[in-house]
C-alpha positions as CSV (number, residue, x, y, z in Angstrom):
1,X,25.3,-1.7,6.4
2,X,27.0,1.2,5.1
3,X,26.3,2.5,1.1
4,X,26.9,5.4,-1.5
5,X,23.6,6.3,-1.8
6,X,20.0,5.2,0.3
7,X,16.8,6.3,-1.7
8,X,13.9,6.6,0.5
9,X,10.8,5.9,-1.7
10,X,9.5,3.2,-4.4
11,X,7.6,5.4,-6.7
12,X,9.3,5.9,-10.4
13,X,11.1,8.6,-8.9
14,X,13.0,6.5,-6.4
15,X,13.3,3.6,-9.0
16,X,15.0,6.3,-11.5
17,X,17.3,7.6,-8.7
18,X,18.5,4.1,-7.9
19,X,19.1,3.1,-11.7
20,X,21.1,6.6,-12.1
21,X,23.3,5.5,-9.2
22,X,23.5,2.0,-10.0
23,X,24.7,2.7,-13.1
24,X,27.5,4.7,-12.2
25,X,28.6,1.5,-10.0
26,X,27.7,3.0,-6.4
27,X,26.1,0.8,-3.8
28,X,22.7,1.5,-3.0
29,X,19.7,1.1,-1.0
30,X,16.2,1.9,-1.8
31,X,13.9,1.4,1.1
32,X,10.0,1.8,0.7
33,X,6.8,1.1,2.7
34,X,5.4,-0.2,-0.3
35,X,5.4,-0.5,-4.0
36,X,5.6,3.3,-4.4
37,X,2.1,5.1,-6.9
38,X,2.8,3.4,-9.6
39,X,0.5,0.5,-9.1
40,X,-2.1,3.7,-8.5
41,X,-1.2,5.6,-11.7
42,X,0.8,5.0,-14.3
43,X,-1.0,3.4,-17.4
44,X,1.3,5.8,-19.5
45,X,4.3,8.3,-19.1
46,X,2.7,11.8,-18.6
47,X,5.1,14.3,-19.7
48,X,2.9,17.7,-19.9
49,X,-0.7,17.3,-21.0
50,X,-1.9,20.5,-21.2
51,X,-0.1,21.3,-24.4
52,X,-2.1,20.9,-27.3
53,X,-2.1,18.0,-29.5
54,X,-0.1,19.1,-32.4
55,X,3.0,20.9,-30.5
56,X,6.5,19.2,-30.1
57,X,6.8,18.5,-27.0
58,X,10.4,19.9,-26.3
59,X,9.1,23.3,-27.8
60,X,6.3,23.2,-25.2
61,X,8.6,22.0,-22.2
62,X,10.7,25.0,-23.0
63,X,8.3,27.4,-23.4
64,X,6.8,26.1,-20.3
65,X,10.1,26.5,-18.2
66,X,10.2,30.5,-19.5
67,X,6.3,30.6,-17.9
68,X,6.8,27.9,-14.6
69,X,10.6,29.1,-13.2
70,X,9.6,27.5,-10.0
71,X,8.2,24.4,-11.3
72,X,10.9,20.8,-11.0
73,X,11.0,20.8,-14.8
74,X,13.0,24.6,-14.4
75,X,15.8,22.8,-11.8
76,X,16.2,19.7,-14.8
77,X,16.2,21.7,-18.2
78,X,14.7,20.4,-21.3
79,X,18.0,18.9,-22.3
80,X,18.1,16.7,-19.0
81,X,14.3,15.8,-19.1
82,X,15.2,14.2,-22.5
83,X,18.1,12.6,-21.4
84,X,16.5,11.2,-18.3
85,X,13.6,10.1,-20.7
86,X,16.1,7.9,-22.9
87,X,17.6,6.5,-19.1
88,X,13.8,5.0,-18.4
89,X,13.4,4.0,-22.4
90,X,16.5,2.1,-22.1
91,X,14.9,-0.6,-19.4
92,X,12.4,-1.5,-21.7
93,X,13.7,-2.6,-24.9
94,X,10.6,-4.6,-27.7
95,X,9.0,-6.3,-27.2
96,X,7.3,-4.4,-24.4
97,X,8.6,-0.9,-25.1
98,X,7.4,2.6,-24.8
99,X,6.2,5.0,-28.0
100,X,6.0,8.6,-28.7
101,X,3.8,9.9,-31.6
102,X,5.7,12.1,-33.1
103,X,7.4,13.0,-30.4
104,X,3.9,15.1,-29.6
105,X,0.7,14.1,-27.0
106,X,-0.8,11.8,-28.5
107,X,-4.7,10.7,-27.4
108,X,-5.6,7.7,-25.7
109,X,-9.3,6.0,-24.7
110,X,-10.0,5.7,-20.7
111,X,-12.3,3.7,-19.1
112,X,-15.0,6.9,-19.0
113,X,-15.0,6.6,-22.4
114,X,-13.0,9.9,-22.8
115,X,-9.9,10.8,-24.1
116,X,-7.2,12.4,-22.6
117,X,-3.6,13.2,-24.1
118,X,-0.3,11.4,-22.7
119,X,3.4,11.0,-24.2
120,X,4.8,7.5,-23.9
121,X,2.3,4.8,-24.4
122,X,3.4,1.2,-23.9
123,X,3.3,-1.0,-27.1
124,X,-0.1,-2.6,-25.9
125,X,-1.7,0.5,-26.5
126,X,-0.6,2.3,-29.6
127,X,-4.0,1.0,-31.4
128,X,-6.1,2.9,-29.3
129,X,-4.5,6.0,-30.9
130,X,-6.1,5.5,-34.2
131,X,-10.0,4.5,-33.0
132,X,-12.5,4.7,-35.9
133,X,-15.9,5.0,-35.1
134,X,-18.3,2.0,-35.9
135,X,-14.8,0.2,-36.8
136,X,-13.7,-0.6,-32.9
137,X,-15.0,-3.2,-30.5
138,X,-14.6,-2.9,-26.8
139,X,-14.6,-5.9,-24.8
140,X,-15.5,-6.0,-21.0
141,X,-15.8,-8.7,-18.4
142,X,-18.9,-9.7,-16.2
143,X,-17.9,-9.5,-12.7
144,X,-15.0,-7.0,-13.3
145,X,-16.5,-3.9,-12.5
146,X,-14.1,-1.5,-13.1
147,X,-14.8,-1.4,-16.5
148,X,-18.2,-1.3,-18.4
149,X,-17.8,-1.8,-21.8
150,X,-21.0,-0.8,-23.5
151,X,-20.9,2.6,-21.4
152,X,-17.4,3.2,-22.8
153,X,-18.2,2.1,-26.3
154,X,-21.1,4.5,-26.4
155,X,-18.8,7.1,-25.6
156,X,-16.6,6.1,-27.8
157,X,-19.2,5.9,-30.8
158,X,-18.3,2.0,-31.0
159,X,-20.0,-1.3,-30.1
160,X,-19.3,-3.0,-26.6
161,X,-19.6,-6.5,-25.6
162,X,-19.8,-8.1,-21.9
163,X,-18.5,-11.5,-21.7
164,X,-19.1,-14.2,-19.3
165,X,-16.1,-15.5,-17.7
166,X,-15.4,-19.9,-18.8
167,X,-15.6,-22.2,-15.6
168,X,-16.2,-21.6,-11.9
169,X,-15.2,-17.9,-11.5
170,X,-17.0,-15.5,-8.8
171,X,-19.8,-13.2,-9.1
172,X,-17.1,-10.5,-9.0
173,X,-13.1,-10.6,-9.8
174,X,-10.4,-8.2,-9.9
175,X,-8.3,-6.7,-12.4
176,X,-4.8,-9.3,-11.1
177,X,-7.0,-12.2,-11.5
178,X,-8.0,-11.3,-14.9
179,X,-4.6,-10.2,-15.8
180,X,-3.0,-13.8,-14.4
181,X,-5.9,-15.6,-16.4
182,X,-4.8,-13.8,-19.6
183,X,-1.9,-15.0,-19.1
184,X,-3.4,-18.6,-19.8
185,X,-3.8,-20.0,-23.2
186,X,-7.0,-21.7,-22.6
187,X,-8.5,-18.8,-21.3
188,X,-7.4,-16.6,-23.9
189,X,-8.8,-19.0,-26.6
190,X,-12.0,-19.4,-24.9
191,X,-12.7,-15.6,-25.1
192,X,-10.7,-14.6,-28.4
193,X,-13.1,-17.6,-30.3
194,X,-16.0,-15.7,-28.5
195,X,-15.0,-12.3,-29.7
196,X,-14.6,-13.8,-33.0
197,X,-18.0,-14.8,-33.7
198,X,-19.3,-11.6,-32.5
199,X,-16.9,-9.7,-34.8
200,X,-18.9,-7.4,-37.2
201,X,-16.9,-5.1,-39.1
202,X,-14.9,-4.3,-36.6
203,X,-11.2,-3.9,-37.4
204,X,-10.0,-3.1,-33.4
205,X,-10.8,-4.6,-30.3
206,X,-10.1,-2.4,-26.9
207,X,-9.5,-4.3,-23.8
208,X,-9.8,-3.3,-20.3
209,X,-5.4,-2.9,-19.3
210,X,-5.2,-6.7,-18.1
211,X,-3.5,-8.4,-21.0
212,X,-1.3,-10.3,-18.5
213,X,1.1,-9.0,-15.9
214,X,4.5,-10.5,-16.9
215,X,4.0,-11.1,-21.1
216,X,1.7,-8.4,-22.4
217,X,3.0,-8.6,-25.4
218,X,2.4,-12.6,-26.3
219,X,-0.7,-12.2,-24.5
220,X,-1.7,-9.3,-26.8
221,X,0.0,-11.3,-30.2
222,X,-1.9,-14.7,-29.5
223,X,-5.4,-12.6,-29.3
224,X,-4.9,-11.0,-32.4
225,X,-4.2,-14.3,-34.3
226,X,-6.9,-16.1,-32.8
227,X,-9.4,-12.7,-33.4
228,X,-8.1,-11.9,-36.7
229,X,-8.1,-8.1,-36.3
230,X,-5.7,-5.5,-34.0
231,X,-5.5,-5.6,-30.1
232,X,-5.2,-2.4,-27.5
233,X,-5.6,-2.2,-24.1
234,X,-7.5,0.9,-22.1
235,X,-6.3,1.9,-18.9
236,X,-8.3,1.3,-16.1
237,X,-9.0,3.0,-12.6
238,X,-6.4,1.2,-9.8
239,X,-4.8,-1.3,-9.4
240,X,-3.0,-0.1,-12.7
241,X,-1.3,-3.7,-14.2
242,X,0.9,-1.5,-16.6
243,X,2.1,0.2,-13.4
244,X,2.7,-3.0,-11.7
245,X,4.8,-4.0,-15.2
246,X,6.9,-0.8,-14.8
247,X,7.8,-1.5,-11.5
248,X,8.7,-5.3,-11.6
249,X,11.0,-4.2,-14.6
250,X,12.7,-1.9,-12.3
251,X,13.0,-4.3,-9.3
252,X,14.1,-7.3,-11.4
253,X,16.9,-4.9,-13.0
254,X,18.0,-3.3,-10.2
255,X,18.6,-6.7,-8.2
256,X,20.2,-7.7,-10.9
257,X,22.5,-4.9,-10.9
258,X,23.1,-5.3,-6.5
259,X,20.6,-3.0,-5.6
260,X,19.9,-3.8,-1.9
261,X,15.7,-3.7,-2.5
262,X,14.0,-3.4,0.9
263,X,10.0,-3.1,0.4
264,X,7.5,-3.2,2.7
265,X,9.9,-1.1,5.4
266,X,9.1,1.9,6.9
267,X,11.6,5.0,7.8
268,X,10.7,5.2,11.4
269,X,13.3,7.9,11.4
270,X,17.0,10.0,10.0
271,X,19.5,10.5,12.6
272,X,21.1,14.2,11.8
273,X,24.1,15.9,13.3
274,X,24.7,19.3,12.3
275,X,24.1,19.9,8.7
276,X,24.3,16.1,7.7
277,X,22.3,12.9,7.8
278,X,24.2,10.2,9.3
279,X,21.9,7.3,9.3
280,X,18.0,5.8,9.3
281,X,16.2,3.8,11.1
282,X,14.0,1.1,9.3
283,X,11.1,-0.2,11.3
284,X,10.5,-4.1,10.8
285,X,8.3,-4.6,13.7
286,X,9.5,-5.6,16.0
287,X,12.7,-5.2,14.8
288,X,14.7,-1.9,14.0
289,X,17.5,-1.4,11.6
290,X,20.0,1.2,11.1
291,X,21.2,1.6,7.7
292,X,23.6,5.0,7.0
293,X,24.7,6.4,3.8
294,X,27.1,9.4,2.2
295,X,24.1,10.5,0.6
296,X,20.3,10.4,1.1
297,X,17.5,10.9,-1.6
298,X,13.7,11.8,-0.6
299,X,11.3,10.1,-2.3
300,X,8.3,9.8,-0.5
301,X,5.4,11.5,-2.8
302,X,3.2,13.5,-1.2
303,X,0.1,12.6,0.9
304,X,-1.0,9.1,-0.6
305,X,2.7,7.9,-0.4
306,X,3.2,9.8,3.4
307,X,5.8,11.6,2.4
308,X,4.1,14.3,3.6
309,X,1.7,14.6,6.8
310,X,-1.3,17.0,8.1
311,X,-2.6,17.4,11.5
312,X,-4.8,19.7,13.0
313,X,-2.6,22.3,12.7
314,X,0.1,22.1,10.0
315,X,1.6,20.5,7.1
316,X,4.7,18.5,8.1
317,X,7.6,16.2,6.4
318,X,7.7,13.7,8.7
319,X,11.1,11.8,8.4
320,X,13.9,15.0,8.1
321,X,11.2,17.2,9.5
322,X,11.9,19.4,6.5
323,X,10.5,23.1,6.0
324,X,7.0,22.8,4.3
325,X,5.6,26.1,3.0
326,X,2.1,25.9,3.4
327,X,-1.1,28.7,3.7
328,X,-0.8,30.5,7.6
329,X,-3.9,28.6,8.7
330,X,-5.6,25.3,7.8
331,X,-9.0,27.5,6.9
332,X,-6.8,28.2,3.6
333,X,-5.5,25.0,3.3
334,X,-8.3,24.8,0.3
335,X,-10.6,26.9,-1.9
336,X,-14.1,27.8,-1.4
337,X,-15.3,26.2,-4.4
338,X,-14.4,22.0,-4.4
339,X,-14.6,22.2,-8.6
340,X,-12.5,25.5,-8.9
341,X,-10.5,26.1,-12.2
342,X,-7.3,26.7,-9.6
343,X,-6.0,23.8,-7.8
344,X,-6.2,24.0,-3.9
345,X,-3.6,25.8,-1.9
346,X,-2.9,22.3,0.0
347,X,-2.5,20.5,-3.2
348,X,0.7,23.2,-3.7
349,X,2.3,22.6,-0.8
350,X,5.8,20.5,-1.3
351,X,9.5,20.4,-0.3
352,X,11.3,23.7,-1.9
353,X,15.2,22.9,-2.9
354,X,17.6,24.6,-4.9
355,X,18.3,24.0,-8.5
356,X,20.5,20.6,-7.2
357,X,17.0,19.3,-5.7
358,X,18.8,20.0,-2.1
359,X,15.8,21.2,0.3
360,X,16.8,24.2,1.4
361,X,14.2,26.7,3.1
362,X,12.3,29.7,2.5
363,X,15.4,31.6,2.7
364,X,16.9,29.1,0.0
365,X,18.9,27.9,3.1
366,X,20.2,24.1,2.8
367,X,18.7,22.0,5.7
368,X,20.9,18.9,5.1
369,X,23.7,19.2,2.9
370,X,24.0,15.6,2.0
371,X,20.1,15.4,1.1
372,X,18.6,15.6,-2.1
373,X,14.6,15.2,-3.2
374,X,12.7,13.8,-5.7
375,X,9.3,13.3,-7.5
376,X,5.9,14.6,-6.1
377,X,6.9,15.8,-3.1
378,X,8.3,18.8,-4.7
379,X,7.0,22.0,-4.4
380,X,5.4,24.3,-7.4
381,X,3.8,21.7,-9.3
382,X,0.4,20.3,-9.9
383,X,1.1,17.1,-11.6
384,X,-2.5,16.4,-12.0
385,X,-3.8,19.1,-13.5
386,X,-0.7,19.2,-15.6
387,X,-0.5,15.6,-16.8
388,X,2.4,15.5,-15.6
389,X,3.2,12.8,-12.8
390,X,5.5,10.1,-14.4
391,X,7.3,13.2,-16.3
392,X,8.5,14.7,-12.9
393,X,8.8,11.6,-11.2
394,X,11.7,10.5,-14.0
395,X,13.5,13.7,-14.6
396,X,13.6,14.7,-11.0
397,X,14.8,11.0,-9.7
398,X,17.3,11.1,-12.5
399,X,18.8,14.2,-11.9
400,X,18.7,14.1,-8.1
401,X,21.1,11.2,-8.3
402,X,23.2,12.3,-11.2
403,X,23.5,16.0,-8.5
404,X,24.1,14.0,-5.3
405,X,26.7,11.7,-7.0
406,X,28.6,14.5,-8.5
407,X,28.7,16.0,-5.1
């Protein structure tokens, strides 16, 4: 029960992390509660959105490490964001790969009929780049209401159809059931002969993101040659079924590789002495394990994840019971106005660490010197105002391995 390395966290940033080490042969643990955000989030890889459309991106990461010092990107470097960006690229070779445009944001559709800029955008999306008005049809679903099709093709300036589902289906359905039908070839000819015949001069059809959880990509090919025109999914609110691809990638390589993969386990607790972690507890009611390590990473995201915790009183990390800076009373914990241009103070808050990712504290003091952290629960960022997430999540995971296995 003894490894190299236990990663504490499922998100991309603990998936990265254990890739990294797994790579470099060390046996490794990743433990998680649950399948991490990425079934919340990530449609696409956000690397930094707020950079206008026609900049290169690694002249706006460096430009934005001379402005941020603090932020997670400064500890990485742009040289190490890119590397770690090829690490993630390499897991998912074409068919279903990942694209840059230009190596520059690139604009997508959303489900609010808006369009917001990313970086990588999974194959199955790449047409919704290039929508032309009057020349796009977006498809929606009866019963699937997490989508509404002739609301986002208003938006859009494009038609939008609502189908009715074939056979015995409910009043509503969910965005796994839809993806899992796609994924059968009756059902897809049944609607792609439907979409045909109401096919004006549209050259594009936009789909909600369900074009099958395990083979987007046949999925996405068999619709195009029934339809006769190009496919694209949209991403949707969560569950994200893109995010759900990412992460069954991840899980079926690291397995593969002897990752010991514990989901659905909670960290009831580290056991320190002195400056090092010796071992965790993992809480399988009504069972508990202990699992130790030469090296620990932190995973955990921030308050959807529980990596960290509020009561009425403070902010706290509740597993190392690491150092959270945080306003002097919870009457600052947020701003005065709820749409303010500045993010609230509580969405600041984070674990501080030293340009290794080691959590040190507000003295730049290490805490545990065979600790390292990763992804949201950092400090000095505010991924979602910067479009940002995924980007962190992989350069920080990455690096935080490649630091603690160097140490």
């Amino acid at each position: 029960m003894h490894f190299d390395l236990i990663i504490i966290g499922m998100g991309l940033s603990g998936l990265m992390a254990a890739k990294t080490a797994a790579e470099s042969g060390k046996k490794v643990l990743i433990v998680g509660k649950g399948m991490g955000s990425l079934c919340l989030f990530s449609n696409t890889i956000d690397l930094l959105g707020q950079f206008p459309k026609a900049k290169k991106m690694r002249d706006g990461l460096s430009q934005w490490i001379k402005d941020h010092p603090e932020h997670p990107y400064s500890h990485a470097g742009p040289e190490k964001i890119v590397e770690a960006l090829s690490s993630f690229l390499s897991l998912f070779p074409p068919p279903y790969s990942f694209q840059t445009i230009e190596e520059m944001n690139c604009l997508i559709p959303t489900s609010a009929g808006t369009l917001r800029p990313t970086y990588l955008i999974p194959m199955t999306m790449v047409g919704g780049t290039l929508i032309d008005e009057g020349r796009t049809l977006i498809v929606g679903f009866k019963g699937f209401k997490d989508f509404y099709a002739l609301y986002v093709g208003d938006q859009l300036k494009c038609r939008g159809i609502t189908l009715s589902l074939p056979g015995p289906l409910h009043d509503e359905i969910t965005a796994t059931a839809l993806a899992r039908l796609m994924e059968k070839k009756s059902f897809r000819e049944n609607i792609g002969k439907e979409i045909k015949k109401q096919l004006r001069e549209e050259t594009r059809v936009g789909f909600p993101a369900l074009l099958g959880l395990h083979h987007p990509i046949t999925v996405k090919e068999n619709l195009e040659e029934i339809i006769g025109v190009q496919i694209f999914e949209i991403p949707i609110p969560p569950p994200s079924i893109p995010g759900m691809r990412i992460f069954n990638r991840f899980k079926q390589w690291l397995i593969q590789e002897g990752v010991s993969f514990l989901p659905g386990y909670s960290v009831s607790k580290a056991m320190a002495k002195g400056r090092r972690c010796e071992g965790i507890e993992v809480l399988h009611p009504p069972v508990i394990t202990s699992y130790s390590a030469d090296r620990y990473i932190l995973a955990t995201g921030r308050f959807i994840g529980g990596g960290l915790k509020a009561d009425r009183e403070k902010i706290f990390e509740p597993i190392f019971n690491l150092p959270v800076p945080q306003p002097p009373s919870r009457e600052s914990w947020f701003g005065t106005n709820f749409f303010s241009e500045t993010p609230h103070p509580i969405h600041q808050t984070g674990i501080l660490t030293n340009p290794s990712f080691q959590p040190v504290n507000e003295k730049g003091e290490l805490t545990l010197e065979n600790l390292w952290a990763a992804g949201s629960i950092l400090a000095h960022h505010h991924s979602i105002d910067e479009k940002s997430r995924e980007g962190i999540e992989i350069a920080t995971g990455y690096m935080a391995a490649k630091n603690a296995l160097e140490k």
